[in-house]
VOMIKE-858296 format. One line per 10 residues: number of its first residue (from 1); their letters; for each residue x, y, z of N, C-alpha, C. Coordinates in steps of 0.02 Angstrom, whole numbers, plus 50000, padded with zeros to 5 digits. Layout:
N
NUM) A) X/Y/Z/X/Y/Z/X/Y/Z ~ ...
// end
This chain:
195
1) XXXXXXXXXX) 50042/49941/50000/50000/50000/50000/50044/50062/50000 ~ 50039/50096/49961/50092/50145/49951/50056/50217/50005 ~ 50098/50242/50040/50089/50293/50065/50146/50349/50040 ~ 50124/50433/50044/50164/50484/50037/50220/50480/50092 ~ 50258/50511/50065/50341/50530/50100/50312/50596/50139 ~ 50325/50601/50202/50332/50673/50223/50368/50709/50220 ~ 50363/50781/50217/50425/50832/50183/50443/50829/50261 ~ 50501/50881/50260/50547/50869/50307/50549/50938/50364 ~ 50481/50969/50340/50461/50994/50398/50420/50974/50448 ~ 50413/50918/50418/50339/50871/50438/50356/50828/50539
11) XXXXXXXXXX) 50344/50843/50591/50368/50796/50640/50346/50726/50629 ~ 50395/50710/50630/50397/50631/50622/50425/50579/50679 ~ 50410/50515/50703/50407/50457/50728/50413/50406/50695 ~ 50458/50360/50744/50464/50292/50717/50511/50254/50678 ~ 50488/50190/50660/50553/50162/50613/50522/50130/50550 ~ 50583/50114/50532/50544/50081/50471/50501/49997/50485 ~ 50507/49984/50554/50471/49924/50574/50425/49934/50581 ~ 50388/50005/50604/50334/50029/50649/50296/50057/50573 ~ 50328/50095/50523/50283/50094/50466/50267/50029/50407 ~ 50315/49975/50428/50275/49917/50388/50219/49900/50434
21) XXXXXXXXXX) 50212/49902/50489/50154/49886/50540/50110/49910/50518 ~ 50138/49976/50505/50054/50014/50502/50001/50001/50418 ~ 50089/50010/50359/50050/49980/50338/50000/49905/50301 ~ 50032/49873/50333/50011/49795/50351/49941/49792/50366 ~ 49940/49832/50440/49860/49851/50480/49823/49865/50403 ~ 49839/49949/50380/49792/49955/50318/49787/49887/50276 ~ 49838/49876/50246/49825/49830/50194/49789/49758/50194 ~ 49797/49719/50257/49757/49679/50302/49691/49691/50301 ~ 49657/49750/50329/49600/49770/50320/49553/49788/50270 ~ 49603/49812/50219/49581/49832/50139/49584/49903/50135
31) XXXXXXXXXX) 49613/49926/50172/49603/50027/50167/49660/50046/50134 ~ 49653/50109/50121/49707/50149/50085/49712/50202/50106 ~ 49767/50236/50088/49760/50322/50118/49772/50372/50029 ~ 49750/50421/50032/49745/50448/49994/49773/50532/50010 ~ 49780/50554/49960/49809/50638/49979/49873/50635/50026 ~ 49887/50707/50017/49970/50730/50030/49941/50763/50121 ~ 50009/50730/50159/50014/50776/50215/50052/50831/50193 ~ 50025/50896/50194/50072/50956/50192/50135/50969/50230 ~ 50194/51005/50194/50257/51018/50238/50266/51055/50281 ~ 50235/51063/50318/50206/51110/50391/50222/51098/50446
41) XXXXXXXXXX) 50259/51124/50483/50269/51100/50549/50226/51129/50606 ~ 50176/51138/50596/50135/51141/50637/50067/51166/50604 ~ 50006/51109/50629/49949/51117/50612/49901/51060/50653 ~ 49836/51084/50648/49789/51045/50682/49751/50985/50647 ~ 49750/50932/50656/49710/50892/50631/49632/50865/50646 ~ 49607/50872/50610/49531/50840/50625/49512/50800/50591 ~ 49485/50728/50630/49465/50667/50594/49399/50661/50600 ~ 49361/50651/50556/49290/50645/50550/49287/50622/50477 ~ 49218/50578/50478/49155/50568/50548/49203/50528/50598 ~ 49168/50534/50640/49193/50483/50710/49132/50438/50744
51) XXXXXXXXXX) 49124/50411/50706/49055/50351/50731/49069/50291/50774 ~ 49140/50264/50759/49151/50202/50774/49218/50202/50806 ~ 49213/50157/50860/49294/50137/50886/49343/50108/50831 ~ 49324/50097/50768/49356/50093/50739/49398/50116/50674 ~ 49378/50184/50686/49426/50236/50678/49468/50273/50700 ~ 49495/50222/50772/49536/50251/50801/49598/50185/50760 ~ 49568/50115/50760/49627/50066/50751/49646/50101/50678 ~ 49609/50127/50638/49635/50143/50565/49689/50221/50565 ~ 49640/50268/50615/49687/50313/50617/49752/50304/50659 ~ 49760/50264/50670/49836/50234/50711/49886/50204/50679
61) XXXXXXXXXX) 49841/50138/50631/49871/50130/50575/49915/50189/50521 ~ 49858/50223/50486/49899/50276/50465/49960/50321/50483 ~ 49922/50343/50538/49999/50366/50577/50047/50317/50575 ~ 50048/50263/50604/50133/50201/50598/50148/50223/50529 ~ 50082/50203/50462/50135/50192/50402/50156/50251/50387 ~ 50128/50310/50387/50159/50376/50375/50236/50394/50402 ~ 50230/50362/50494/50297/50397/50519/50268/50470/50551 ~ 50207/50486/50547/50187/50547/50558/50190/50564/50643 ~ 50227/50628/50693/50199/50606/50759/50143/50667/50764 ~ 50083/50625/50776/50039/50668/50807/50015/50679/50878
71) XXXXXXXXXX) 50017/50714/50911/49984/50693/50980/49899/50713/50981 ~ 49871/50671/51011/49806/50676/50991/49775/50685/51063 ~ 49712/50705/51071/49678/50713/51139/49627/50643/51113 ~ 49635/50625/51196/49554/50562/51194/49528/50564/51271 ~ 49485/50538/51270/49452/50517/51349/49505/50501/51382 ~ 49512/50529/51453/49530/50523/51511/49525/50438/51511 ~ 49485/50382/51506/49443/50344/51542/49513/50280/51486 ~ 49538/50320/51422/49554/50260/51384/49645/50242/51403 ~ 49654/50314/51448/49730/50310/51464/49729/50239/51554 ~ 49679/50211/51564/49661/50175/51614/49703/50111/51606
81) XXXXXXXXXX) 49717/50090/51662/49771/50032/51660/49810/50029/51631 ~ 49826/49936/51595/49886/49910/51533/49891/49978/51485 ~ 49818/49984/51455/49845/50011/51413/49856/50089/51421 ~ 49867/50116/51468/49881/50201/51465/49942/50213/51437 ~ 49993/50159/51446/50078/50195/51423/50044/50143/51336 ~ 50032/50111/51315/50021/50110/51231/49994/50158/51209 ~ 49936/50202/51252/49917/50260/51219/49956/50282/51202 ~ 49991/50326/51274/50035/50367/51267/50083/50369/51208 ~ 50094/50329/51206/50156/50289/51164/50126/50318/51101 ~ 50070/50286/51093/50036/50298/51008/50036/50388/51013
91) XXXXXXXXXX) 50033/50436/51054/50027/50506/51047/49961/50533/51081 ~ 49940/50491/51127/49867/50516/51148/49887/50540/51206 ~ 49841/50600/51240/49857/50647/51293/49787/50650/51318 ~ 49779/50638/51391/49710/50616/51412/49691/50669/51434 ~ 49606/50688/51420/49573/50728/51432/49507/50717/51467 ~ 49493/50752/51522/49444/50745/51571/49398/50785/51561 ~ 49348/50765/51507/49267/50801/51480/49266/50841/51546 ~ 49257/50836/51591/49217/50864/51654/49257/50893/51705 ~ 49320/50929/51666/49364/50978/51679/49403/51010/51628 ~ 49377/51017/51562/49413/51058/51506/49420/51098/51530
101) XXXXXXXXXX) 49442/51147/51585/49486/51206/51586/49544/51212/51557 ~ 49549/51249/51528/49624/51276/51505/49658/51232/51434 ~ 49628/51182/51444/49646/51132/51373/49672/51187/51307 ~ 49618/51240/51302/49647/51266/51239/49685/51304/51244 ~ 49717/51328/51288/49790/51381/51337/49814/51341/51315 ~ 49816/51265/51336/49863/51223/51344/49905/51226/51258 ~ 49832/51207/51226/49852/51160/51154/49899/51216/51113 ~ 49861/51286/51116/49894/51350/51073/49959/51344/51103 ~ 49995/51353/51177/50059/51357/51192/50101/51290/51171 ~ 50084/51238/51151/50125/51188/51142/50133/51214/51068
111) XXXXXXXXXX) 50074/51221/51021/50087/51245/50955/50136/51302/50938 ~ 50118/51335/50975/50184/51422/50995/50256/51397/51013 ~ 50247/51353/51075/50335/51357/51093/50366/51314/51046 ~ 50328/51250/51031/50385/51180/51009/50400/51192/50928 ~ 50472/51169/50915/50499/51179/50856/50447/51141/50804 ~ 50422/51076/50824/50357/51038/50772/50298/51030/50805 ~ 50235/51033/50789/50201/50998/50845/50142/50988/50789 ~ 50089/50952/50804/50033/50934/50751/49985/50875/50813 ~ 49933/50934/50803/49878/50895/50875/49819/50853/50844 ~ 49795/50801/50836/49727/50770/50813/49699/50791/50871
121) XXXXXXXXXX) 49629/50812/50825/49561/50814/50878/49487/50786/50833 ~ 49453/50748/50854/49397/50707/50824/49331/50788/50840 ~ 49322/50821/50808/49280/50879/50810/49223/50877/50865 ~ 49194/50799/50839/49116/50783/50867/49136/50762/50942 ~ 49183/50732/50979/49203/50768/51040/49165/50674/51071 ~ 49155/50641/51030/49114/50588/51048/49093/50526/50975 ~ 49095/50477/50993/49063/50422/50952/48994/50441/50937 ~ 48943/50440/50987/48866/50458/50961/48850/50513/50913 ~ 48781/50510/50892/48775/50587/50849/48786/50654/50898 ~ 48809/50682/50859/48792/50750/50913/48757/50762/50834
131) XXXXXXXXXX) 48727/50847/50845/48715/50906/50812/48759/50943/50798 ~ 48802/50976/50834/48860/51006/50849/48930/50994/50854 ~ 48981/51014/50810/49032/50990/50837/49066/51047/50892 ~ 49110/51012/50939/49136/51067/50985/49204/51099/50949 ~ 49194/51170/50975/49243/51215/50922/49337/51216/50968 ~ 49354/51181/51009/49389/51178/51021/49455/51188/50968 ~ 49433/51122/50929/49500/51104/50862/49513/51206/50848 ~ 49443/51228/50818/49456/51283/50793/49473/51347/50845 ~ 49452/51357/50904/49489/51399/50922/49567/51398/50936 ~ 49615/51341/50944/49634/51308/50958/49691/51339/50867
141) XXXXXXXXXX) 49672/51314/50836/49697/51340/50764/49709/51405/50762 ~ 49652/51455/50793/49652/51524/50770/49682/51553/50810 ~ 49684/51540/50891/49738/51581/50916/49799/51549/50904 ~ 49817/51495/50891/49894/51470/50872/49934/51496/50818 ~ 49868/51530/50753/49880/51547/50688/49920/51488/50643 ~ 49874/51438/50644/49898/51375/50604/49830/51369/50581 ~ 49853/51331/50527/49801/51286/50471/49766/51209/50501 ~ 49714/51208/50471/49677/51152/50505/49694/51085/50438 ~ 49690/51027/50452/49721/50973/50389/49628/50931/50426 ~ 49586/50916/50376/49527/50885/50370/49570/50801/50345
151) XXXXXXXXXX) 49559/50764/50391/49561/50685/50392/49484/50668/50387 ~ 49483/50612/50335/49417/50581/50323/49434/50514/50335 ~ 49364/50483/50353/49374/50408/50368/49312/50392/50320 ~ 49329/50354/50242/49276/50338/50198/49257/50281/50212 ~ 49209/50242/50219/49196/50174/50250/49169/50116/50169 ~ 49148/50180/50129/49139/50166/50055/49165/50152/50014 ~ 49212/50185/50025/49282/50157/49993/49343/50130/50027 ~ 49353/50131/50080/49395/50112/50139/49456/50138/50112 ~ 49443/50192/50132/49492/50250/50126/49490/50297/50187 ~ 49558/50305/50209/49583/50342/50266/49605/50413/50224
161) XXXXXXXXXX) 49593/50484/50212/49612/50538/50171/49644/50576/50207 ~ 49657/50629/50167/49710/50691/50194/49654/50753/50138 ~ 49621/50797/50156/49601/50840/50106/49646/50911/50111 ~ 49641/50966/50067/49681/50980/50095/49655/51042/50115 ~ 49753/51070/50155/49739/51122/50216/49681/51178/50203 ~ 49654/51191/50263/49595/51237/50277/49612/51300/50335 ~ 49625/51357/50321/49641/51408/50349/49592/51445/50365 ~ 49575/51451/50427/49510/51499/50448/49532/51551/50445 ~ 49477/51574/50443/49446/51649/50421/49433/51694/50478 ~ 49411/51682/50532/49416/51698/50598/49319/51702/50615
171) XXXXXXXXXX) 49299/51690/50551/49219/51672/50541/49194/51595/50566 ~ 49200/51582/50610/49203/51519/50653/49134/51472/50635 ~ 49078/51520/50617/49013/51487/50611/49010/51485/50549 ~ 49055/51514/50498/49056/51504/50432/49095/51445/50403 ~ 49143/51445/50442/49211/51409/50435/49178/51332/50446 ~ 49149/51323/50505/49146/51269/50522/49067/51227/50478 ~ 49035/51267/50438/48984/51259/50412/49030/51215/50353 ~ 49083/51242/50331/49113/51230/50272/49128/51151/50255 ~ 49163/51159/50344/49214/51100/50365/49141/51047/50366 ~ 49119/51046/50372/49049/51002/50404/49019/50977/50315
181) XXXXXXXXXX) 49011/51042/50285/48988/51015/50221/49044/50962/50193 ~ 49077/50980/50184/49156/50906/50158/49156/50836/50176 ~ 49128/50850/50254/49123/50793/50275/49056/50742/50259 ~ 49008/50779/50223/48965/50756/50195/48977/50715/50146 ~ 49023/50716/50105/49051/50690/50038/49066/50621/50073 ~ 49080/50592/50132/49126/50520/50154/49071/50507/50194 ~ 49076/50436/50163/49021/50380/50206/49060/50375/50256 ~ 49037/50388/50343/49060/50366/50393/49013/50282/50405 ~ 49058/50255/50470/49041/50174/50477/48974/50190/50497 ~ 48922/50234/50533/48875/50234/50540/48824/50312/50508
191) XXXXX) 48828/50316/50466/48791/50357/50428/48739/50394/50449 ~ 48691/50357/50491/48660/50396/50545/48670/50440/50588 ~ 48747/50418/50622/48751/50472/50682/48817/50532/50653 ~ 48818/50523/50591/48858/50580/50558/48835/50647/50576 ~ 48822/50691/50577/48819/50777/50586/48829/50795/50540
// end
């Protein structure tokens, strides 16, 4: 399964053992990845739809075969036991729904100080439907003054994507209307609880 080379502004992880893994995982499964990660050293990622736990094993995959390091936010609840240091490991940084204070202080200053940094955030903030996605990712972008990179998970074509970069406008209810229409184009695993 052929994946893109990252340019060499790109932060990167790993070896070349850890990207035949990953892409093994894809190719095992039948997925592909499609589109260019941009040469950016710093930008926000958002993966959607997010219906299923199992767009976390694919977006993990990707990351190994890429080499890409992302650190990503997830539930507090998944860094629990064995597996909290594999999270970790994979780039996940645990977050406690029912104390987001400061999270987005947090996320803009890591984007500001560190020489690379590139954060995943799943928009819809949850597996179920919402209505709404939470605007974190985007404030989060706009005070950092970085570009947002739209990850799709196609279940139609079993395709993992990269579309490309999206630079807000500082029109947040426009912006995110945009981001939301795109995501209309990709069958998520449950089509129902898409947004």
């Amino acid at each position: 399964m052929p994946v893109p080379d990252l340019g060499p502004a790109v932060p990167q992880r790993g070896t070349a053992l850890s990207r035949r893994l990953g892409r093994a995982v894809l190719r095992a499964t039948g997925w592909d990845f499609e589109g260019v990660i941009p040469n950016r050293s710093h930008f926000v990622i958002i993966g959607a739809p997010h219906t299923s736990n199992w767009d976390f094993l694919y977006a993990m995959a990707t990351m190994l075969a890429l080499g890409i390091d992302v650190r990503w936010l997830g539930k507090h609840t998944l860094f629990r036991g064995p597996l909290g240091p594999v999270m970790r490991w994979l780039g996940g940084v645990p977050v406690d729904r029912r104390r987001p204070g400061g999270l987005v202080e947090r996320a803009v200053a890591h984007l500001q100080e560190r020489e690379r940094f590139v954060l995943g955030i799943a928009p819809e903030g949850t597996r179920r439907f919402t209505p709404r996605w939470k605007t974190g990712f985007y404030r989060i972008a706009c005070r950092a003054g970085v570009p947002i990179l739209p990850v799709y998970f196609d279940y139609a074509r079993k395709v993992v994507g990269a579309a490309p970069l999206f630079t807000p406008t500082g029109d947040m209810e426009a912006d995110i209307a945009a981001l939301r229409a795109f995501y209309r184009t990709v069958t998520p695993r449950r089509p129902a609880w898409a947004g």
